[in-house]
N, C-alpha and C positions, 0 to 999 in steps of 0.2 A: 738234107734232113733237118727238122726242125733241132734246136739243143735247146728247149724249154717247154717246159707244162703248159706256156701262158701263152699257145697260139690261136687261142680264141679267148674271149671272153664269159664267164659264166651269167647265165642269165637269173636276177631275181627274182625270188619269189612274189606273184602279187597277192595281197592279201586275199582273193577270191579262193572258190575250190580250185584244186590244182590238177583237175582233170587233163586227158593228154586232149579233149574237144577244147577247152578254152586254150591251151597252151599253142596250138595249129591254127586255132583265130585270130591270135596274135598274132604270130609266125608270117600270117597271111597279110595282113596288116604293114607288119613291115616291110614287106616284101613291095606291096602296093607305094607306100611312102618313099620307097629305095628310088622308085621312078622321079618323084622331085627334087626340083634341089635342093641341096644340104646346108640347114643356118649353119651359121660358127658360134659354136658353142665351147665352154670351158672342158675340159676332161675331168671327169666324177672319177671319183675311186673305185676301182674294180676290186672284184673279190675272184679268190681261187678256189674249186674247188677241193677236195681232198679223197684221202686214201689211205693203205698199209694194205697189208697180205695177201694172195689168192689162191684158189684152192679146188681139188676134187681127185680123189682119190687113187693111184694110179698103184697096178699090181705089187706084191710086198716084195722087198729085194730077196734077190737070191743068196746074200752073204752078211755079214757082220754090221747092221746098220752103225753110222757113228753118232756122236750127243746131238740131243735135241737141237734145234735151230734158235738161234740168239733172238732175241725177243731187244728192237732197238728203244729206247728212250726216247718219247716226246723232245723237241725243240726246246730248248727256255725262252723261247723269242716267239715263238709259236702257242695259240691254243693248243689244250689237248686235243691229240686227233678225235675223240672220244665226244667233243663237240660239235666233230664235222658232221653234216649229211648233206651227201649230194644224189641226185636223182640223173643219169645221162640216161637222156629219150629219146628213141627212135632209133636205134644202131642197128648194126650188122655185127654178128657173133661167130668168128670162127677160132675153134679149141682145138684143133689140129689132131682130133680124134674119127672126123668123120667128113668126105667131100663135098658134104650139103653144109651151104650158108647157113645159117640163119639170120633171114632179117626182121624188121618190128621188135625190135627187142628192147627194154629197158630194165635198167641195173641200180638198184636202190643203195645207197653204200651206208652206211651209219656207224661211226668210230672206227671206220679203217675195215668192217668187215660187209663185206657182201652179203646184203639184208634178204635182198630177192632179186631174182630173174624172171623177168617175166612179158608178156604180151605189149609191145606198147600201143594198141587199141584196146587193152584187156587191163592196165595196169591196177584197179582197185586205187583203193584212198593208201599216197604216201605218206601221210600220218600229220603230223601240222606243220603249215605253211611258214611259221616262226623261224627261221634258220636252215630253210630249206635252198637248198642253188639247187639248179637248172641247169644242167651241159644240152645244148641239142648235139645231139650227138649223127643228127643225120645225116647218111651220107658218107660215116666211117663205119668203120671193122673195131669190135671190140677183141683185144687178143691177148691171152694171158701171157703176165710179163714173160721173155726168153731166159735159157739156159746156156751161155756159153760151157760147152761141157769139156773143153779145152784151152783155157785159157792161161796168159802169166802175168798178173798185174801190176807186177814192178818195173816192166820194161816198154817201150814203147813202140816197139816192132821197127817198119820202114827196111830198106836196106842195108841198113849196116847193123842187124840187131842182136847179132850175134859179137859187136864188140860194146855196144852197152850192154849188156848182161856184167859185162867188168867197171862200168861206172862203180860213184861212190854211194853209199847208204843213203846219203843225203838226196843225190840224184835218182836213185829209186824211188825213194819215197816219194819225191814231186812228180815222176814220172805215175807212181800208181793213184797218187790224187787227181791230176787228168783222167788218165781213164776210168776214173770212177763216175769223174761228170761224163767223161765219152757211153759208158755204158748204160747209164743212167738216160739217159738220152733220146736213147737209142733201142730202148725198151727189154733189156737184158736187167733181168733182178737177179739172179746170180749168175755169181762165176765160178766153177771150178780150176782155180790154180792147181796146175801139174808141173812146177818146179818154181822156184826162184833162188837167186843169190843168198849166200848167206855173209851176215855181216853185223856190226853192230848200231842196233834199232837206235837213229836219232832221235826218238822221242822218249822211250823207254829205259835206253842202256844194255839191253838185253841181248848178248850173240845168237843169232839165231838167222833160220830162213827169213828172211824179212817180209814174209807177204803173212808171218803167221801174227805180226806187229797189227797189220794193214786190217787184217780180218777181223782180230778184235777192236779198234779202233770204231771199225764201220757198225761193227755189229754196235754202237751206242748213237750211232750218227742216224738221225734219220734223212731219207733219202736216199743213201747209200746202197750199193748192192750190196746183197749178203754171199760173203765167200766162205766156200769151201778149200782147203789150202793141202799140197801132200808135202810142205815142208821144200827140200833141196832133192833135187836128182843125185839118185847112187848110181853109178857108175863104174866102168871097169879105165884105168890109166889109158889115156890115149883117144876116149872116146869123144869128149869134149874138150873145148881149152881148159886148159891146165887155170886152177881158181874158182872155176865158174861151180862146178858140184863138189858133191863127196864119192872122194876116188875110194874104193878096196879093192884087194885083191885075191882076197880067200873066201873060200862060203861060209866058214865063222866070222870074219871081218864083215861080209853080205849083212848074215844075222845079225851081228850086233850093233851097223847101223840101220837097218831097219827098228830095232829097238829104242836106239836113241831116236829118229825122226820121231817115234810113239812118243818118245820121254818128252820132247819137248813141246808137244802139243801138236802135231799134225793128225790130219784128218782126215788124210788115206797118206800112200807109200806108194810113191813112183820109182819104179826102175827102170834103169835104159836100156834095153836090149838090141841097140844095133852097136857092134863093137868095134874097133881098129880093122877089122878084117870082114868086111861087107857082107863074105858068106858064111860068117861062122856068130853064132850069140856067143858075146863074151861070159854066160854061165851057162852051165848044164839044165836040163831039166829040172832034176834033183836038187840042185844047188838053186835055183827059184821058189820049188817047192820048202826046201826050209826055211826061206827067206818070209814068203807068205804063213804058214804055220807061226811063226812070231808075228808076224801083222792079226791075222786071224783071231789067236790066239788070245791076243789084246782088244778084240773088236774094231780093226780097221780094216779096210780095204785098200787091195794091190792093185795097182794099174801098169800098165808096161808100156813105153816108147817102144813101136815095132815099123819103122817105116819098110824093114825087109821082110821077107819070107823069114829065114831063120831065129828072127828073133820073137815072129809071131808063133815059129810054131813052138821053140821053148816056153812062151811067154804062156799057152795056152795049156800044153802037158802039164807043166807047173802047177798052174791053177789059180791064176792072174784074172782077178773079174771084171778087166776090159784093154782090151788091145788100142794102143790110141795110132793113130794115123792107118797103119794097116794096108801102106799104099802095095803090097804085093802078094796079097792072100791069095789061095788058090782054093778049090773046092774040099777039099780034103780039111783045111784048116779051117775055112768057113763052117764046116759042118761040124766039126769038135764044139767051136767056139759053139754054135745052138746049143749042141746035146747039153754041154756045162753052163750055159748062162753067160757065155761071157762076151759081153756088148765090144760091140764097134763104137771107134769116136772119130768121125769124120773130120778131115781138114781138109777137102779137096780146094779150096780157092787159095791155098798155099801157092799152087803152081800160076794159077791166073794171076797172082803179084808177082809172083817172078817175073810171068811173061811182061805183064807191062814195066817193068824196068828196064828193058831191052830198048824201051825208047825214051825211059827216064831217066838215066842212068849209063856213066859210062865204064861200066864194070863188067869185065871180060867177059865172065861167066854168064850173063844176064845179057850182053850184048851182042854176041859171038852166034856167028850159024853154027857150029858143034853145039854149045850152051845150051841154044835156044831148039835144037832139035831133042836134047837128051830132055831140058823141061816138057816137051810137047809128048814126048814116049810116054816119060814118068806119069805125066798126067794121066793118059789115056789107060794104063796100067793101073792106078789110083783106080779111075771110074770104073773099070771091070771087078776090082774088087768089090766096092761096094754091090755093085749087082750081084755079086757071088754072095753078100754075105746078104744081100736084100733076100736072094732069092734060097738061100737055105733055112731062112726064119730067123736070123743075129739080129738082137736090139740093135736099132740106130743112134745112136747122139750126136750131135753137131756142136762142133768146136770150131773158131779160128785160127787157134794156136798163136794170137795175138800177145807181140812183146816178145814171146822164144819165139817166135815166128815172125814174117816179113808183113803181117796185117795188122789193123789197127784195131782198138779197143770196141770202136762202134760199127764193126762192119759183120757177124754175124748175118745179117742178111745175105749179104755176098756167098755165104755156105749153104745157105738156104738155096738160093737160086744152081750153085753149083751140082746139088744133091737132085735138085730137078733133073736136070742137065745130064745128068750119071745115070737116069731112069728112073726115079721115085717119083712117086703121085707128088703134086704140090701138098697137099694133105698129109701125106707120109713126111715130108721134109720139113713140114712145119710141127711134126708132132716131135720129128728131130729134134727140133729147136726150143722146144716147152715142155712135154710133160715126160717124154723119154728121159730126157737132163735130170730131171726129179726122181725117177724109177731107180737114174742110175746113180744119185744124189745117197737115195734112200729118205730122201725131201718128200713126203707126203703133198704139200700145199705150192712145193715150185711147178712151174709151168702149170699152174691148174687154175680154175675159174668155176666156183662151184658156189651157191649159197650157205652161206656159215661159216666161208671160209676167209679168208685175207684177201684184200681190193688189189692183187698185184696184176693189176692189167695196165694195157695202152692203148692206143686209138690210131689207126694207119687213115690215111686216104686211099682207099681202093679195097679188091679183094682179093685175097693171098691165096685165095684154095686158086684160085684163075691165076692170078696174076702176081707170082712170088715177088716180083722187085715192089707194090706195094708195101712191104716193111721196110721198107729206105723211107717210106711217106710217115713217118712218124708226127703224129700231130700232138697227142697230149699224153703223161705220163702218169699214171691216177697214182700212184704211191711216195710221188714226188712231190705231188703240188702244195703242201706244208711247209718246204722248203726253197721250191721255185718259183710258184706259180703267183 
């Protein structure tokens, strides 16, 4: 996968009209001249072109939306984005809302926002040729930036990810500046963080979840993804390594850290619901339900770690508006989760890095025919869930679970292709991965692609409604290119 904006060159503007007929007589031109040989020539200065936000409107949440979206700061090393206008001509446009391509497309961008969409044999006059770049964009997919709607960006997944989660602050942090460039990348503009360490912020001073450091940090960085963070996992003793969350052990104790997570800036509240004893949730129904009622209450949203049955279906009585992995639902809980709104967040290529560690790897669990048969069950069990909750009407979102999980920062794609894989239309699984993430954000402008809106697209090689592993082909990152390109 490409890791920069600058895998082509932007073409300039030539003084003449900038019709897309002169622009293809060019095009042709050089195509004819490709046939000769090439002088040697000095190399000229390129230009990059630019970007910020995208956008189109995606149904209003069902619950407590949280604060508006951080609004990042210009570069000091950079023009204002406000300067920038680029014109990519001749794309392909798919927004994960419907199976039909669209090709001939061109997208005017102007200070970061999406000017027009429109025809590129129809485009009209894009306004003066003074400061104008040219992407030919032919030949890719224009695709609004992704949604990791499961993510942990202080950690860096791999095999052993579950004993960095016990690194130091220091090591977090470097670990979540990687993935920022991995996500970035790789065409994920946000991420929702559903846990991280808590510890004291090396840049700040400040004890706290430390991804809630990282959010605000990025939220001034341009380039950067914009994160969503739920603070540190609550937890019952026993459920994780002792250090890594915050343990209680009463429904008042529940309560009053779900309160504190609020106090200290979080931006929803995760709870783990699979506890010491596989078949039983370590809280009640009840005892979930008041835990939410303070989240609520405050204007946040609950989410729940359920990768069992019983923790899905407290998770959902309760009234938790989204069950994350969900790898054991059955129809009964699937169809709760409709009636109430309350989304799926898929990790199903969790299991497809286990399996290949079996031969990466020489770790029992991951190496072992017992191991490697209870991953290949677990999986298959994952996928029928989803089908259950595709086919009762549950919002989808797509997560990695990258950092608390065995996957990496920039492989979103990989859950894409898995959700195919489980039954969902390519279309469905890519709307997983864009504007569902948004819906479930309560992000009006994530995953979307609309004029008026924020340029938060990118450019694959190929076509995703056909061919899902085209978002690995990541060619250019249009909200990056102020800072990469």
């Amino acid at each position: 996968m490409a890791d920069r904006a600058d895998a082509h060159e932007a073409i300039p503007a030539e003084p003449a009209a900038l019709t897309r007929r002169v622009f293809l007589l060019g095009t042709a031109a050089v195509a004819v001249a490709a046939c000769a040989p090439i002088p040697s020539v000095s190399p000229g200065p390129t230009r990059s072109p630019d970007t910020t936000p995208s956008s189109s409107t995606p149904p209003p949440p069902a619950t407590p939306t949280p604060a508006a979206s951080p609004t990042p700061s210009p570069s000091p090393s950079e023009p204002p984005s406000s300067a920038r206008r680029v014109l990519y001509r001749d794309a392909a446009l798919a927004d994960g809302r419907s199976d039909r391509l669209r090709t001939g497309v061109s997208v005017l961008v102007e200070g970061g926002t999406v000017r027009w969409i429109r025809p590129a044999d129809d485009e009209g006059d894009p306004g003066p040729a003074g400061g104008l770049e040219i992407v030919d964009a032919g030949g890719a997919t224009i695709v609004p930036g992704m949604v990791d709607a499961h993510s942990h960006v202080t950690m860096p997944g791999g095999s052993h990810w579950i004993a960095r989660g016990l690194d130091t602050p220091e090591q977090l942090a470097a670990y979540a500046e990687d993935n920022g460039r991995l996500l970035t990348a790789a065409g994920v503009r946000w991420a929702r963080d559903v846990g991280a360490p808590r510890g004291r912020d090396p840049h700040d001073g400040i004890e706290r979840a430390l991804s809630l450091g990282i959010r605000d940090r990025w939220a001034r960085r341009p380039g950067t993804p914009y994160i969503r963070a739920a603070g540190t996992w609550l937890t019952r003793a026993g459920s994780l390594p002792a250090g890594l969350a915050v343990e209680v052990d009463s429904a008042d104790a529940l309560r009053a850290a779900v309160a504190g997570q609020v106090d200290e800036g979080a931006d929803l509240v995760k709870l783990y619901l699979d506890g010491p004893d596989p078949g039983t949730a370590p809280w009640t129904a009840g005892e979930v339900a008041g835990a939410v009622k303070v989240a609520h209450d405050r204007g946040v949203r609950v989410t729940a770690h359920a990768g069992r049955l019983s923790g899905a279906v407290v998770g959902v009585r309760g009234g938790v508006d989204a069950i994350e992995h969900g790898f054991e639902l059955d129809r009964d809980v699937a169809a709760e989760m409709a009636k109430h709104n309350v989304a799926l967040v898929s990790t199903l290529a969790v299991m497809r890095s286990w399996l290949t560690f079996g031969q990466t790897t020489s770790i029992a669990r991951f190496t072992g025919a017992d191991g490697r048969r209870t991953i290949r069950a677990r999986q298959e069990r994952a996928g029928e869930s989803v089908r259950l909750a595709r086919a009762a009407g549950v919002a989808i979102a797509a997560g990695t679970d990258f950092g608390g999980g065995s996957l990496r920062a920039n492989q979103l794609a990989w859950e894409v292709e898995s959700l195919v894989a489980a039954g969902l239309e390519p279309w469905e699984a890519l709307g997983a991965a864009t504007w569902r993430g948004g819906e479930l954000l309560g992000e009006p402008d994530a995953g979307i692609i609309r004029e008026g809106g924020p340029a938060d697209f990118f450019l694959v090689h190929g076509d995703p409604l056909s061919e899902p592993a085209s978002l690995w082909r990541v060619w250019k990152v249009a909200w990056a290119v102020d800072v990469t390109g």
